[in-house]
C-alpha positions in Angstrom: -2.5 -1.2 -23.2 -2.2 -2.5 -26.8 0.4 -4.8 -26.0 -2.0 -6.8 -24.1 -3.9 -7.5 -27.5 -3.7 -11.0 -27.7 -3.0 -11.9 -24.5 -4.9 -12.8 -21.9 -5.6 -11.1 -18.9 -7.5 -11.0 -15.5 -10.3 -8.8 -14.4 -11.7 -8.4 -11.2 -15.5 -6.9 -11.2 -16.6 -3.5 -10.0 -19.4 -1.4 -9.5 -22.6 -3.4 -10.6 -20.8 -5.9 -11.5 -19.3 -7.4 -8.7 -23.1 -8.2 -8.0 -23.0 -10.9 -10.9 -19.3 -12.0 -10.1 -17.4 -11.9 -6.9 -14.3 -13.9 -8.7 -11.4 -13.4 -11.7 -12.1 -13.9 -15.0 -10.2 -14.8 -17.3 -10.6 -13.2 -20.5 -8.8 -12.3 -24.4 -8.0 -8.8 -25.3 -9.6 -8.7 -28.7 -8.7 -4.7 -29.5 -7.8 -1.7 -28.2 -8.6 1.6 -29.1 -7.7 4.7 -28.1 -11.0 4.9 -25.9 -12.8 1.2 -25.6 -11.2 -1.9 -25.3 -12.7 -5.1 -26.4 -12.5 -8.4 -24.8 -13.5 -12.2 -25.1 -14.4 -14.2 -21.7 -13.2 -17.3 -21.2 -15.9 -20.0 -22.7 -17.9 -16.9 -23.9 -18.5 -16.6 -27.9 -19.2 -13.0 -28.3 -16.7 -10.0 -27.2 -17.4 -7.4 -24.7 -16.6 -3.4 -25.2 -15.9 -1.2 -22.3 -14.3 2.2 -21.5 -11.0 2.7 -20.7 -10.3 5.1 -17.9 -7.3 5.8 -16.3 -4.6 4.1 -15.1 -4.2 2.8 -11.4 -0.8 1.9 -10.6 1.6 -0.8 -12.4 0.3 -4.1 -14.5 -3.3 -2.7 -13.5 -6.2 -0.8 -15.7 -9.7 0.5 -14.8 -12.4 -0.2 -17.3 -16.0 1.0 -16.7 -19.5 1.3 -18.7 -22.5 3.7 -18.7 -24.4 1.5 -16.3 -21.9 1.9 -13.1 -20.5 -1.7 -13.8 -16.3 -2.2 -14.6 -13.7 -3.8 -14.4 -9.7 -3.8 -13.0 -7.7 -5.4 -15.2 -4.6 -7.3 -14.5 -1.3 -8.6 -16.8 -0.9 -11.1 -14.1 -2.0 -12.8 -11.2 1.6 -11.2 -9.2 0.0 -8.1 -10.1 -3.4 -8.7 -8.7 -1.7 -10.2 -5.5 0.1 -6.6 -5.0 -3.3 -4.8 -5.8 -4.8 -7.1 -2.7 -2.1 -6.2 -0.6 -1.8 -2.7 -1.0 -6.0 -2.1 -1.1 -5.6 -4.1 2.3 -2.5 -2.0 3.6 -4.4 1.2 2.5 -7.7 0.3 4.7 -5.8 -1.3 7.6 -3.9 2.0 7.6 -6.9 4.3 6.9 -9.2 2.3 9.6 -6.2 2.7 11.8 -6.4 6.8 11.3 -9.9 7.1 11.5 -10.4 5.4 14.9 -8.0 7.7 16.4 -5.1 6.0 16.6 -2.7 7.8 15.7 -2.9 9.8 19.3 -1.4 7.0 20.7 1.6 6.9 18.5 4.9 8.2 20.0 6.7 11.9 18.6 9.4 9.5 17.4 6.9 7.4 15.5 5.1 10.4 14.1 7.9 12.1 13.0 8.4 8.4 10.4 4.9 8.5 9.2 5.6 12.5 8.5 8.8 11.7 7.1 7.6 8.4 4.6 4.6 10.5 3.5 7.1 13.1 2.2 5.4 15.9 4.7 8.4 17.1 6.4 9.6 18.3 2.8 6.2 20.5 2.6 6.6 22.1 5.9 10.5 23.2 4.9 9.0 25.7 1.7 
């Protein structure tokens, strides 16, 4: 993450929070260690330290404090877009599983999903 210092950055707000904030900030990487990173807000004068935990996928960074509040943090706003639309993929899909619907998918359509999660490999061992 230290080439972000510098640069500015989104974060989306997590935890407690997303009770203060329900929108992207925009902020300035100040520094970052090999445990905190610091950052300025947009408009803000004084710099913010928070814990850096690990990664979640591509362009994207989870920071958290000791009081249950965080952060995501983005390179871009392409890379929060993707975050959106997989987090919304993931619970469409997982919403779609839980209320039962996978018994009435199709053998043929079963065998895909067990196929694209890479479960027929497991079965083979």
């Amino acid at each position: 993450m230290k080439h972000l210092i510098g640069k500015q950055v989104w974060l989306m707000p997590t935890g407690n929070n997303g009770h203060y904030c329900n929108k992207l900030v925009k902020v300035e990487v100040v520094k970052v260690g090999r445990v905190n990173v610091t950052f300025v807000r947009d408009g803000w004068n004084r710099e913010e330290m928070y814990r850096l935990n690990d990664r979640k996928y591509e362009g994207c960074f989870q920071l958290s404090n000791e009081h249950n509040g965080g952060w995501v943090v983005f390179e871009s706003l392409e890379s929060f877009e993707a975050y959106r639309e997989i987090s919304n993929l993931r619970h469409t899909i997982a919403r779609h599983i839980r209320d039962e619907g996978l018994y009435s998918l199709t053998v043929e359509s079963l065998r895909v999903i067990n196929k694209l999660l890479g479960l027929d490999k497991q079965e083979e061992k």
